[in-house]
Legacy VTK file of the C-alpha trace (Angstrom):
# vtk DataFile Version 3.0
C-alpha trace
ASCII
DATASET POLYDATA
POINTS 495 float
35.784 -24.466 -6.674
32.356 -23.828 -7.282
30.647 -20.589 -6.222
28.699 -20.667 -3.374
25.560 -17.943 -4.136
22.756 -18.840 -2.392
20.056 -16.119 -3.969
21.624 -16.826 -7.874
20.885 -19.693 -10.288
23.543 -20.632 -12.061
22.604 -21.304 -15.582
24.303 -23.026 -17.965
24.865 -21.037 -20.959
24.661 -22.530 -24.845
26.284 -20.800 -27.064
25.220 -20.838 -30.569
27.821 -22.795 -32.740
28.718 -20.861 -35.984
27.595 -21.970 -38.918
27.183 -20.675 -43.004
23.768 -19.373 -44.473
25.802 -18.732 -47.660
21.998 -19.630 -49.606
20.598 -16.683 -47.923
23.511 -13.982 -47.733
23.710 -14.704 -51.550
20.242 -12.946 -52.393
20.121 -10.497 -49.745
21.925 -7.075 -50.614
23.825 -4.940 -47.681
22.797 -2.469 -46.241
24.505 -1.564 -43.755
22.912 0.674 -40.065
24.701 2.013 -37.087
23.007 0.901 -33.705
20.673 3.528 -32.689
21.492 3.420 -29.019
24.906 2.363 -26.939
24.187 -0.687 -24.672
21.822 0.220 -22.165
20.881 -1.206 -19.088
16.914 -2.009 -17.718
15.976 -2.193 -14.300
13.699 -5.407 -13.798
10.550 -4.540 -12.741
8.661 -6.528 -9.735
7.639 -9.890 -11.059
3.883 -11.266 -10.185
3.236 -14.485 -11.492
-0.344 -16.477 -10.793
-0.320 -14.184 -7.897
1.648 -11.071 -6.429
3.881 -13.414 -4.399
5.503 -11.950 -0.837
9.002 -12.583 -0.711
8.407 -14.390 1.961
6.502 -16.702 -0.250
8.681 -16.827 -2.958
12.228 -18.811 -3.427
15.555 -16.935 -5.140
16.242 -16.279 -7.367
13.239 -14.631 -8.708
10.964 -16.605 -10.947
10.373 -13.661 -13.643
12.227 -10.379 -14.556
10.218 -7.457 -16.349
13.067 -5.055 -18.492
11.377 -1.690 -19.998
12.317 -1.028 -23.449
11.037 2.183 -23.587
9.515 1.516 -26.851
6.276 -0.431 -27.690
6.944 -3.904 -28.389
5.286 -4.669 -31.651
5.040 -8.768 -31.264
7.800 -10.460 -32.943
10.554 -12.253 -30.437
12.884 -14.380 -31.288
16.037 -16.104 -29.386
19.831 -14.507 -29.318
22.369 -13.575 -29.189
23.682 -15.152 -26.408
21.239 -16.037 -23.821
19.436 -12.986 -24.074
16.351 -12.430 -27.172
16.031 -9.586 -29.537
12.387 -8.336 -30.125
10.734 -5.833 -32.600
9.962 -2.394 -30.957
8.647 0.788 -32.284
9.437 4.184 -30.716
9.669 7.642 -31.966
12.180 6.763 -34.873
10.662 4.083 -36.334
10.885 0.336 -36.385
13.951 -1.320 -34.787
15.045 -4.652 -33.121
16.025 -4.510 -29.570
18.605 -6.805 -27.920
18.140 -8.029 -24.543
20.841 -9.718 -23.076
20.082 -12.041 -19.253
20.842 -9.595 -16.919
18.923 -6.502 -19.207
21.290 -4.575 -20.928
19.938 -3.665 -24.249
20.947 -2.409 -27.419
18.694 -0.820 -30.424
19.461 -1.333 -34.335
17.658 1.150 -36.475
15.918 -0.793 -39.202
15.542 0.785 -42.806
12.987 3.830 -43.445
11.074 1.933 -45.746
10.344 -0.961 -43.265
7.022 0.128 -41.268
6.336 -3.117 -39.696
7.747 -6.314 -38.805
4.987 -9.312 -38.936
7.203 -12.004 -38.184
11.149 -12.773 -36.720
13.552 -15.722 -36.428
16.718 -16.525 -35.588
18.929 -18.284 -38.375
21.495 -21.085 -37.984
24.615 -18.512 -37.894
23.295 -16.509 -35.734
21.552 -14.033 -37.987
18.085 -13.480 -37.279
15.678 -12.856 -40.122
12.402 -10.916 -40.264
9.439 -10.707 -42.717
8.374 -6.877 -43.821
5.790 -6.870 -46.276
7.101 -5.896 -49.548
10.372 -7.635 -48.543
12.245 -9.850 -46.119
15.294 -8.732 -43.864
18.640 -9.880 -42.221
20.142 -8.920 -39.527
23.588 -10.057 -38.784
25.443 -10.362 -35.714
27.369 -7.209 -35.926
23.973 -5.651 -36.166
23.915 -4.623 -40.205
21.210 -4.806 -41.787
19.966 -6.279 -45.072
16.728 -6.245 -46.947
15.872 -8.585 -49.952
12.995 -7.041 -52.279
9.516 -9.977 -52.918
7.280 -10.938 -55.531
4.291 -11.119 -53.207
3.840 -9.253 -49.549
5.134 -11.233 -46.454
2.926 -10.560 -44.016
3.055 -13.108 -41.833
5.975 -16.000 -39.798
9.360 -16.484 -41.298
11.640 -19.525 -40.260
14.322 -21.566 -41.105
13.516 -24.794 -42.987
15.791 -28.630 -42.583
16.827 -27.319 -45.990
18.629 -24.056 -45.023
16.338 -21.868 -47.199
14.230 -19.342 -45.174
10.793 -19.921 -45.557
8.004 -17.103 -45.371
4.228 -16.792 -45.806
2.278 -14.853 -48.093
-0.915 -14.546 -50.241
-1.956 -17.829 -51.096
1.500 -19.431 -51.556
4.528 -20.066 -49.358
7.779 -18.658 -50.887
11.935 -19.874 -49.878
14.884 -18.085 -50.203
17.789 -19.660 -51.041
20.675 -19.771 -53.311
18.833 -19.454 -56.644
16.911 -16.611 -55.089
13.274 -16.230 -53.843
10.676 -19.203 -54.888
6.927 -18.678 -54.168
5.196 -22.213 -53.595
1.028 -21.475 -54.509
-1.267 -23.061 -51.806
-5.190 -23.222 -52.890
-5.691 -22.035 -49.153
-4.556 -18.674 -48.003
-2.101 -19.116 -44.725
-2.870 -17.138 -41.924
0.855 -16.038 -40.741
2.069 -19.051 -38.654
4.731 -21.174 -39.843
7.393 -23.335 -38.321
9.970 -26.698 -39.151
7.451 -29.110 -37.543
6.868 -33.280 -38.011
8.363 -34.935 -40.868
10.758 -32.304 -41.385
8.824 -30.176 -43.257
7.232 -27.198 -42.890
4.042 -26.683 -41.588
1.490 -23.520 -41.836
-1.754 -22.085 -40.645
-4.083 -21.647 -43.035
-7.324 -20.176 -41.037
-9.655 -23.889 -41.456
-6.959 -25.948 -42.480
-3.070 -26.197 -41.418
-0.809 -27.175 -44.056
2.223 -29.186 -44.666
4.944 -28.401 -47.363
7.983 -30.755 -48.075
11.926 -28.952 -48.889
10.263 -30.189 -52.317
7.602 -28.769 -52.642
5.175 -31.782 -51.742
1.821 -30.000 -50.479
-0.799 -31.417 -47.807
-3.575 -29.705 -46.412
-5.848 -31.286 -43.119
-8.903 -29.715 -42.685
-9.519 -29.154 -39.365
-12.942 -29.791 -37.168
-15.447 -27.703 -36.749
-14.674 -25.337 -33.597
-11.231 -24.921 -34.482
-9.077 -23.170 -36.464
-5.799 -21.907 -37.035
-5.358 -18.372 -36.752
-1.589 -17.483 -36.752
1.858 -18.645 -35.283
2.503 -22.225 -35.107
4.834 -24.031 -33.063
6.456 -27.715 -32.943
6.548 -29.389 -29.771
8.387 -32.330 -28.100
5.935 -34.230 -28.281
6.473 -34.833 -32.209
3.036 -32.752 -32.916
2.502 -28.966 -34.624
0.662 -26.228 -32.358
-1.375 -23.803 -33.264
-3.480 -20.830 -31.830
-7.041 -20.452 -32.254
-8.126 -16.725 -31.343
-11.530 -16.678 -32.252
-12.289 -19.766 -30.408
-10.650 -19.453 -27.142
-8.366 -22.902 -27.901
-4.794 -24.569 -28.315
-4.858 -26.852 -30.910
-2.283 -29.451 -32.431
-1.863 -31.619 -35.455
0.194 -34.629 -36.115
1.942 -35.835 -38.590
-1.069 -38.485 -39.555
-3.299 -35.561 -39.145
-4.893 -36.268 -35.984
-6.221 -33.042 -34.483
-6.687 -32.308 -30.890
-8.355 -29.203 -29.331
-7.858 -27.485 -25.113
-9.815 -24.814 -24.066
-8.163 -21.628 -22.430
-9.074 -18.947 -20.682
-8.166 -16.504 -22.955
-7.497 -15.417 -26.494
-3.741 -17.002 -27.268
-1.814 -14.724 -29.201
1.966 -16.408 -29.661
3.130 -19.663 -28.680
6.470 -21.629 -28.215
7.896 -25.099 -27.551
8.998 -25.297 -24.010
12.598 -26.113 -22.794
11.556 -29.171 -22.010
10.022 -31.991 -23.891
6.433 -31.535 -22.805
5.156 -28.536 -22.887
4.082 -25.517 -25.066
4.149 -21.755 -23.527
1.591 -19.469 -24.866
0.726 -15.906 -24.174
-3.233 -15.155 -23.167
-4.988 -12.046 -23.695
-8.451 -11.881 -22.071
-11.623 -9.199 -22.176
-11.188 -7.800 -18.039
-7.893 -6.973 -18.819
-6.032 -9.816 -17.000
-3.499 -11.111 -19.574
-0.920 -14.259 -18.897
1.743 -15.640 -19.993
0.693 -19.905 -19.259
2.376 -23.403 -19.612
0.554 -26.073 -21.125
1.177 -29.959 -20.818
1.318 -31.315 -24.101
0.654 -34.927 -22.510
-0.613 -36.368 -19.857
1.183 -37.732 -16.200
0.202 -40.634 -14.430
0.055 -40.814 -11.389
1.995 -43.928 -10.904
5.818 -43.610 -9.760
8.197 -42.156 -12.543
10.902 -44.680 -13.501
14.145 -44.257 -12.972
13.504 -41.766 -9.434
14.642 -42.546 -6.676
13.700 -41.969 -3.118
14.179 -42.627 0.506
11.260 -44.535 1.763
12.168 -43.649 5.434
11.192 -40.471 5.148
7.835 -40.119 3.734
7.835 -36.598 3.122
10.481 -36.828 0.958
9.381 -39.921 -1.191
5.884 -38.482 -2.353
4.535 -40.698 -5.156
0.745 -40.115 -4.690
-0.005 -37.704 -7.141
-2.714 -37.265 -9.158
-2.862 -37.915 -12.670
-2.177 -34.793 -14.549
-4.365 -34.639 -18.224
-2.856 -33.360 -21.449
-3.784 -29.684 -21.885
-3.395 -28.493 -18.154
-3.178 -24.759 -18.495
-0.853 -23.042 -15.671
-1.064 -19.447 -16.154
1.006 -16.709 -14.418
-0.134 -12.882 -14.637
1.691 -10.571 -16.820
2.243 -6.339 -15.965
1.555 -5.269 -19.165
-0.825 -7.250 -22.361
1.789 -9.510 -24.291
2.381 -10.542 -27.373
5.317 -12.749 -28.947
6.645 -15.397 -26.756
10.200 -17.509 -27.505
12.278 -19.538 -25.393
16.156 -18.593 -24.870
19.233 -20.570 -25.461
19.044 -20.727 -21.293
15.558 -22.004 -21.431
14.693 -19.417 -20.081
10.619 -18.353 -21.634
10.977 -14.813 -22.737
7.440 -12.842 -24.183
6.734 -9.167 -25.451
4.427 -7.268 -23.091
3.498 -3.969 -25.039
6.309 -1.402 -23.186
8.216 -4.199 -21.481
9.839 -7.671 -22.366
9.313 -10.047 -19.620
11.466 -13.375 -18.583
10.214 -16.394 -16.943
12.575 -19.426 -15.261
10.589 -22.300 -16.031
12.372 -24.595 -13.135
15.253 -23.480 -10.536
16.510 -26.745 -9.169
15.767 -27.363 -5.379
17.219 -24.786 -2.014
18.159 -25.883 1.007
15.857 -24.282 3.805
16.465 -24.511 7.929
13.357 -24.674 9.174
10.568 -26.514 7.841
6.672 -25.571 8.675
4.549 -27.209 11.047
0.913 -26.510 9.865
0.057 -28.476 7.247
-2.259 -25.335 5.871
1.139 -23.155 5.557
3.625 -25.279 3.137
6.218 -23.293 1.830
6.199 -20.335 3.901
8.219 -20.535 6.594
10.836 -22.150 4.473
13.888 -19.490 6.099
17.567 -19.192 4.132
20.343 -18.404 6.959
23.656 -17.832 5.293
24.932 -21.318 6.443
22.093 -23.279 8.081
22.683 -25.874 11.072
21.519 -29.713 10.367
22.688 -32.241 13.580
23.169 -35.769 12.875
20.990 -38.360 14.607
22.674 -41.068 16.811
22.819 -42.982 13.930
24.545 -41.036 11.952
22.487 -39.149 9.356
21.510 -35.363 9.147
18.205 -34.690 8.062
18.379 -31.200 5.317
15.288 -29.285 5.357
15.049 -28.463 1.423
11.996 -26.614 -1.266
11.208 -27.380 -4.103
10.205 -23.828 -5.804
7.290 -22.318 -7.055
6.002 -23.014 -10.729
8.506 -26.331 -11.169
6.059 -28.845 -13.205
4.928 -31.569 -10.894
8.224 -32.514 -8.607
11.381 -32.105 -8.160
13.535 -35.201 -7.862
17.304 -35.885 -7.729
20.192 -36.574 -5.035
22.195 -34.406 -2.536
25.890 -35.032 -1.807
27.657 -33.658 1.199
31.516 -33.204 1.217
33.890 -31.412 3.719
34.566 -27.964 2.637
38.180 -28.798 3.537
39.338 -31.121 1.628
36.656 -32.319 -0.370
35.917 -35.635 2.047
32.702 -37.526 0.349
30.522 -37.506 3.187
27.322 -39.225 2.222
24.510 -38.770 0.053
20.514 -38.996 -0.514
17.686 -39.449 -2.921
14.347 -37.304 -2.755
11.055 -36.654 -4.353
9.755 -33.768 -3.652
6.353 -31.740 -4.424
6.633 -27.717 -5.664
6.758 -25.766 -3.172
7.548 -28.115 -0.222
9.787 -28.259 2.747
10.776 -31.558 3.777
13.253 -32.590 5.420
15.730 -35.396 3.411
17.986 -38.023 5.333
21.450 -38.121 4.188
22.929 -41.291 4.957
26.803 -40.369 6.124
29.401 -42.637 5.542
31.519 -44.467 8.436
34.458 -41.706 7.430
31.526 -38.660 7.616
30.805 -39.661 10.907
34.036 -39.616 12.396
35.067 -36.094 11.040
31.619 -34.398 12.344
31.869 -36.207 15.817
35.591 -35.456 16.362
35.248 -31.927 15.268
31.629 -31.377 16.892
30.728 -29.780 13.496
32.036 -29.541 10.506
31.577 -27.216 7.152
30.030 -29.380 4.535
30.067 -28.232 0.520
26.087 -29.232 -1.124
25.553 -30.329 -4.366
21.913 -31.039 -5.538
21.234 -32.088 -8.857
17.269 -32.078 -9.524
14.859 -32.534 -12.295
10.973 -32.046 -12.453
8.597 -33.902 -14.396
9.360 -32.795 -17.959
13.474 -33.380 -17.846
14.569 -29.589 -17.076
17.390 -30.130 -14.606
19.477 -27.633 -12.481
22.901 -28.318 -10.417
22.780 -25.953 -7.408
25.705 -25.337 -5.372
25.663 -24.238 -1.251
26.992 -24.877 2.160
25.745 -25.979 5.632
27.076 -26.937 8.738
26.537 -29.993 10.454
26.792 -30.652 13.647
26.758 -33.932 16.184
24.078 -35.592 18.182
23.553 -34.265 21.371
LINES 1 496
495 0 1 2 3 4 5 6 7 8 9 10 11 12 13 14 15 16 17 18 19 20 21 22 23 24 25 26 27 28 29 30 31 32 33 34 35 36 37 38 39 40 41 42 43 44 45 46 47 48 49 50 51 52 53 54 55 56 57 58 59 60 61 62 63 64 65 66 67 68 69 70 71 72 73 74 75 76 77 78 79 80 81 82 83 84 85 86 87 88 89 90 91 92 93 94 95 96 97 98 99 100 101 102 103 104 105 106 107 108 109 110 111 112 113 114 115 116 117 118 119 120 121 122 123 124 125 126 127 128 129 130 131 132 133 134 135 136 137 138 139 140 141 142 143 144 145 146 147 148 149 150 151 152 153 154 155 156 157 158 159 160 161 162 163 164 165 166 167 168 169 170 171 172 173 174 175 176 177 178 179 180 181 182 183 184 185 186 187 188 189 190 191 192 193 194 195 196 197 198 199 200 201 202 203 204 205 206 207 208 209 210 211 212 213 214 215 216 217 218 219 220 221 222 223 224 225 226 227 228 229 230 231 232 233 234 235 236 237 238 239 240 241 242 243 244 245 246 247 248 249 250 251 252 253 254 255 256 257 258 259 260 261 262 263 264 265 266 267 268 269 270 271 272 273 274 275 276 277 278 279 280 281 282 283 284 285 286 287 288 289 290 291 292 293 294 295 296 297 298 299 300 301 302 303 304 305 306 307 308 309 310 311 312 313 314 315 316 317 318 319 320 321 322 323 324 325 326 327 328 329 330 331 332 333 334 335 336 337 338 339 340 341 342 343 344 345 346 347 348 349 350 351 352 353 354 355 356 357 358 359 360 361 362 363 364 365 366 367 368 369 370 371 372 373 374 375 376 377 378 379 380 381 382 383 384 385 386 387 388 389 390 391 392 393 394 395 396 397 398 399 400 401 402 403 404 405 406 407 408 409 410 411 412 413 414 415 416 417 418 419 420 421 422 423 424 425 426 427 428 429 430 431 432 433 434 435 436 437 438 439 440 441 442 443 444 445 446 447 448 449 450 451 452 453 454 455 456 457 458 459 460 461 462 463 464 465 466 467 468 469 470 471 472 473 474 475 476 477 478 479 480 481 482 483 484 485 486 487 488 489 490 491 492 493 494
């Protein structure tokens, strides 16, 4: 039976299949570190997002969590284990990664004296994640040992897995692997600024200040020069879209490249400092630092919407409210930033999809789209949508004479564009299909959705004069995130 917790999202959780990095563990040596601190527990901090939200305003669960470290977070962030992300912090005792699992419980490994900064963090097919150092280039495994492999040149910059296996790093002026036969540097004539990530073509792609590079498993080198007004200044992301992006500090933009070399160029309000493929397949998440001391943490389209009717969604016509299809067309590059506590740094998205970012003493968690809630009483002035959207433990719906209930539900805060999807009712005894509707809905909405009953669902509420009814909703917004939510209501017969 499914549980019935109206204030918690239930999210599905991935867990990373096992698999062997035998190239890499062969030219790392072991060195092996205690954890520095027993699992600890943080205590979320309150969550503002675009705007200090009221809870009256806002729909559970919670769209953001804040979890103190007690360290300073030093940038790097990276995904696992579990659903949770471990990030580089640096307290009284030196460098160390911190694990952060959902619910924030934490746990600190110690990394080695001799590492004084970490410039750049990923997590490797097995589970491993893997960190560039400077003079060298670490491991650390699941059980939390560490191991660091001595360079040729400084790392100083990203570090990723490549479609080979190998773990590819930046440094001066070349791009170096490690793999089975050791470490190989790759010389670029350009000199890469730090960002670098498995992008179009399956290769891997780089920033390289006025240019961004592409370099083949082989070794096959392309640089495109980028247009004036642009540039690439550090980490580097691909994107569902098919297309590499980049951050451009010094100009204020998010750029992207594709694999023909195509460049396009969007404006922010900020200087972007990290940035991540969303959960989704159209959008980026970047992290925005700006001169009055606002700083964000913002979703960006990475194409545009039209404003014609998506295929495929469905709706009932009969209500309008619930079939919305007007909207306006929605332009690649639309920026949606949300306010941050503290000014942040890395940003990665969890095996969740969950968007997780570094905020200097804190590590903060964003749900990018919560499904759809059922509500019991919608508003009535057109200037106040969403707030007087009230969640009674089992709200009251009663069926018209001809034989449908009409559920109030919301569409949350922050989902991207709509949520659409269908809502089955069955008796909570005995699991009797009752009926079922289609909706379109816009964010942070409160209409009210006719659910057709069948001939049998109208029977069992009219005999009983009410009857306990199980929800399912299954909704998706306009980039593909979907979320299954479970709850209960009570409906009741005409008067």
């Amino acid at each position: 039976m499914p549980r019935y917790d109206r204030t918690t999202l239930t999210l599905s959780r991935i867990a990373a299949a096992p698999a062997s990095i035998r190239a890499v563990a062969a030219v790392l040596f072991t060195i092996t570190l205690a954890l520095a601190a027993l699992p600890a527990a943080a205590s979320a901090s309150p969550c503002t997002l675009g705007a200090d939200l009221r809870p009256v305003r806002d729909r559970p669960p919670s769209p953001c969590s804040h979890f103190s470290v007690g360290a300073r977070t030093s940038g790097p962030i990276a995904p696992g284990p579990g659903d949770g992300v471990t990030a580089i912090v640096v307290d009284g005792g030196g460098v160390a990664a911190d694990r952060i699992a959902s619910d924030g419980t934490r746990s600190r490994i110690r990394l080695p004296a001799g590492v004084t900064a970490v410039y750049g963090l990923a997590r490797a097919s097995d589970g491993s994640h893997v960190f560039s150092a400077g003079s060298s280039v670490g491991r650390i495994a699941p059980d939390g040992s560490v191991a660091l492999l001595g360079l040729p040149a400084p790392a100083r910059g990203g570090i990723t897995q490549g479609p080979d296996g190998g773990i590819w790093f930046t440094s001066h002026r070349a791009i170096g692997r490690i793999g089975a036969g050791g470490v190989r540097m790759f010389p670029v004539p350009a000199s890469p600024a730090g960002g670098i990530a498995r992008g179009p073509g399956n290769a891997l792609w780089f920033s390289a200040g006025t240019r961004v590079g592409r370099l083949s498993p082989g070794g096959a080198l392309r640089l495109y020069r980028l247009p004036r007004g642009l540039r690439a200044d550090c980490p580097v992301t691909a994107a569902g879209d098919g297309r590499l992006w980049f951050v451009d500090g010094r100009h204020l933009r998010i750029g992207s490249i594709g694999s023909g070399g195509r460049v396009r160029g969007f404006a922010v309000p900020g200087r972007p400092i990290s940035i991540t493929r969303g959960p989704d397949g159209a959008t980026v998440w970047t992290t925005l630092r700006r001169w009055n001391g606002q700083n964000w943490i913002a979703r960006m389209t990475t194409r545009g919407f039209s404003s014609q009717r998506p295929r495929g969604v469905r709706c009932d016509a009969f209500v309008r409210a619930a079939c919305w299809f007007d909207y306006p067309h929605m332009a690649a590059g639309t920026l949606d930033p949300m306010n941050t506590l503290e000014p942040p740094s890395g940003v990665t998205v969890g095996a969740d999809r969950r968007v997780w970012f570094a905020e200097t003493s804190r590590v903060g968690v964003v749900i990018p789209f919560r499904g759809v809630r059922v509500c019991a009483r919608p508003p009535w002035t057109s200037d106040l949508v969403g707030d007087l959207c009230t969640r009674p433990a089992v709200p009251t719906f009663r069926l018209t004479h001809s034989g449908a209930p009409y559920v109030e539900l919301t569409c949350p805060r922050f989902t991207l564009r709509y949520c659409a999807g269908t809502i089955e009712l069955r008796s909570a005894s005995g699991g009797t299909f009752l009926g079922t509707g289609h909706f379109v809905l816009h964010t942070f909405d409160n209409p009210r959705v006719r659910v057709k009953l069948t001939g049998r669902g109208v029977t069992l509420v009219r005999r009983s004069g009410q009857l306990l009814a199980d929800v399912t909703i299954s909704a998706h917004d306009a980039a593909g995130l979907g979320r299954v939510i479970h709850s209960r209501i009570v409906l009741a017969s005409a008067r």
